[in-house]
N, C-alpha and C positions, 0 to 999 in steps of 0.2 A: 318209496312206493315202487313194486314192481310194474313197469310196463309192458305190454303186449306190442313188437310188434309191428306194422303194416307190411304187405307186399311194398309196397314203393321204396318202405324203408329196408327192407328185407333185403331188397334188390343191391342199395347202396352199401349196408353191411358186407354182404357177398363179397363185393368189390374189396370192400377194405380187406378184410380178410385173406381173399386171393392175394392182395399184393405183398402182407406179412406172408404166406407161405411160402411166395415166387424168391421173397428175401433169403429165408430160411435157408430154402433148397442151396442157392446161390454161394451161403452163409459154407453149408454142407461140402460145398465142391471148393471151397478157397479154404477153409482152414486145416493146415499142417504143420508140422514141425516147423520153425521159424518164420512163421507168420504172426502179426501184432494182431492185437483186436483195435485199436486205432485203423490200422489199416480195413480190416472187416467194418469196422462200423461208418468206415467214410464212404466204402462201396455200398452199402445198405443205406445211405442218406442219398445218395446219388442214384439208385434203383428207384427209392419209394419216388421219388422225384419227377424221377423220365415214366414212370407209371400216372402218372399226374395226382397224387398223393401228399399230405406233409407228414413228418415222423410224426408221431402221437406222443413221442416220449421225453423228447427235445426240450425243456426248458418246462419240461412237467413240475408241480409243487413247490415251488419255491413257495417258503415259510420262515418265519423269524427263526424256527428252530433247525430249517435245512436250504441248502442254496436250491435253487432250480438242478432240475437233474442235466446234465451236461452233450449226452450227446443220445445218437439217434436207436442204439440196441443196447443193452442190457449184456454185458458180457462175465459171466460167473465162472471163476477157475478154480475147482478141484471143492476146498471148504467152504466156497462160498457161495449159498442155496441160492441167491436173487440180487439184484440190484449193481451186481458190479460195473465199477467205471471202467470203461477199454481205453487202454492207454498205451506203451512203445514197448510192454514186457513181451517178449516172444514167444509162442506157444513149442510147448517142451515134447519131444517125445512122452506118451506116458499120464497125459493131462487129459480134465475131466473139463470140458469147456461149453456150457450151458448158455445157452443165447434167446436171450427174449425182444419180441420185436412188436411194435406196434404203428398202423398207419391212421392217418385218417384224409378218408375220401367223401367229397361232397358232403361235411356236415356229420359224418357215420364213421366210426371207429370197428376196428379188426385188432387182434392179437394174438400171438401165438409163442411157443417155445421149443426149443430139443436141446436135447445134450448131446455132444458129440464127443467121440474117441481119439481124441491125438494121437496118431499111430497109434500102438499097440499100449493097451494099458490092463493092469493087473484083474485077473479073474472077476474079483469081488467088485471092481469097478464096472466089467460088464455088467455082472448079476444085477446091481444095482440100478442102472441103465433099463435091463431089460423087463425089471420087476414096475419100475416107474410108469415106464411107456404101456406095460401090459395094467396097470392100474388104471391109465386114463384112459383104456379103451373098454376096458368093464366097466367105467362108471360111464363113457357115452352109451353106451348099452340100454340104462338104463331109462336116460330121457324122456319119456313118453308121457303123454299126459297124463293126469290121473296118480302118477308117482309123486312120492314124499320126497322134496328133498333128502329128507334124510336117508335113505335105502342109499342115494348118489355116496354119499359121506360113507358111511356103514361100510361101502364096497370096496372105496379104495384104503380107508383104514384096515380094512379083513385083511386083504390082498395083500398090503405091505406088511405089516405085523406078519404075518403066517411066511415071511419067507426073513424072518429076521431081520428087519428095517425098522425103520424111526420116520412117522409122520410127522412135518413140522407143526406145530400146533398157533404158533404166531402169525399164523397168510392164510391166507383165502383166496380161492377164487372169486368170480364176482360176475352181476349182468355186466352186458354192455351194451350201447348204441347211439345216443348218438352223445354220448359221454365218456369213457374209455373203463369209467369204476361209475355202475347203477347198481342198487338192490338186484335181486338180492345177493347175499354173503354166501357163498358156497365154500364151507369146510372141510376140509379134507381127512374129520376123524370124525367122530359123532358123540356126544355129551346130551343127557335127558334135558337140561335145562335149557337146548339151544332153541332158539325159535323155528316152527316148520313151516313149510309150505307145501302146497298143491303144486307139483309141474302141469302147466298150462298151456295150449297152441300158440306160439307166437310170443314165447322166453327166451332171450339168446341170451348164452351163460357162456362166461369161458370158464373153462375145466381145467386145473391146473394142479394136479398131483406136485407136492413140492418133497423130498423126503430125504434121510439121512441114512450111513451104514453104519453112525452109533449112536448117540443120544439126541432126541427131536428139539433140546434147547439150542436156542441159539440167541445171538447179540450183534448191535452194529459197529462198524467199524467207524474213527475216528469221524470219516467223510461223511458220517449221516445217513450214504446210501445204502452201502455194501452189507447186505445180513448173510453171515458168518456160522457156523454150525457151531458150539460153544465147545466140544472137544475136540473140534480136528479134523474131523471126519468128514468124508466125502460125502458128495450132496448131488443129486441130481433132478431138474426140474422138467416136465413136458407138459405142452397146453396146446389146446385148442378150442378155438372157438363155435358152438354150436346152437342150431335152432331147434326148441323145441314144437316139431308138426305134427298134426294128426296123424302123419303115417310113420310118426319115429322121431328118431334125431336125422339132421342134414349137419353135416361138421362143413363149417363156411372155409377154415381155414386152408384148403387145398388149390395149388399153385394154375390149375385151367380155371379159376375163379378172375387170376387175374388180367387185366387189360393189353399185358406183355406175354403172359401166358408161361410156360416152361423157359422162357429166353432159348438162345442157340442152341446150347447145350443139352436144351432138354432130351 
């Protein structure tokens, strides 16, 4: 069931939300060439923290078919679209390094994503990068109430297809609030037989464009978490999280959301 919603609740989303992007930014300014994602990801357990927050991601899903997820971001390098574990590999000149981050504050969850450029990395990795990020800003676009789901899908499938890319077809976006995954499924390619819905005042969706630079299959790796692009290919994922309002979309996931704000450095 989709739900609508409250200011009060709106208010504590916000919050979540600011403190994954205040991570992100942070995420942004610390990783380079010989830097671990261990080390990223223990700086982002100790941000979401001092923000007064807990990781949303941290010991998510544990299942007889997968352990709990292990630590507090999502850290994906080069072929690998979602789910990667950060651990003491060093980040390489040249790397495709995708980072998803989730808090949750007062009861209310936040989520967000970017890919980032290790130093300098090959033409087709920018493309890739920049066709992503401009996919999930046409599909906020469209937000509004009154809209089809589906036109949201439709758009960022156009977008990437038309510059020679691969939507992943296995992930979805999804609601959230005070859950981390609500109703509804937001797809990021469009099929006649998928279910629709009306966008309505008071939906918060994260939008999360996930895509490849050659074939949209992919598969997981041994650890259950890490999904993998199936031929190799680079992968790059952006998200964020938004409200749909009568006057448009509000994208929650923006770092003056959060309680820390920009930090120092901002």
């Amino acid at each position: 069931m989709v739900t609508l919603k409250s200011e009060h609740e709106l208010s504590r989303i916000r919050t979540a939300c600011g403190i994954v992007a205040d991570v992100l930014e942070m995420i942004r300014r610390l990783a380079r060439p010989g830097v671990t994602t261990a080390y990223l990801d223990k700086e982002a357990e100790k941000r979401i923290i001092e923000s007064g927050a807990t990781p949303a991601f941290k010991g998510y899903g544990g299942t007889r078919k997968r352990p709990p997820f292990p630590a507090t971001i999502c850290a994906s390098l080069n072929d690998e679209v979602v789910h990667g574990i950060p651990d003491d590999r060093p980040l390489r000149e040249g790397d495709l390094l995708s980072v998803d981050c989730g808090a949750c504050y007062q009861g209310y969850y936040g989520d967000g994503a970017i890919t980032l450029a290790i130093g300098q990395v090959s033409e087709e990795a920018e493309r890739l990068m920049t066709v992503c990020r401009q996919a999930l800003e046409l599909a906020i676009a469209k937000l509004r109430p009154g809209v089809a789901l589906s036109e949201v899908s439709r758009t960022v499938q156009g977008h990437v297809e038309s510059h020679g890319f691969s939507v992943v077809r296995d992930l979805v976006g999804h609601g959230i609030g005070s859950r981390l995954w609500e109703e509804p499924q937001v797809p990021n390619y469009y099929h006649p037989a998928m279910t629709d819905l009306v966008l309505k005042a008071g939906m918060v969706l994260a939008i999360e464009p996930m895509i490849t630079a050659g074939d949209w299959r992919v598969r997981t790796l041994p650890n259950r978490w890490t999904v993998v692009s199936r031929d190799g290919s680079l992968a790059a994922h952006f998200e964020h999280s938004v409200a749909v309002t009568r006057n448009g979309p509000e994208v929650l996931t923006v770092a003056e959301n959060s309680p820390l704000g920009r930090g120092p450095d901002g």
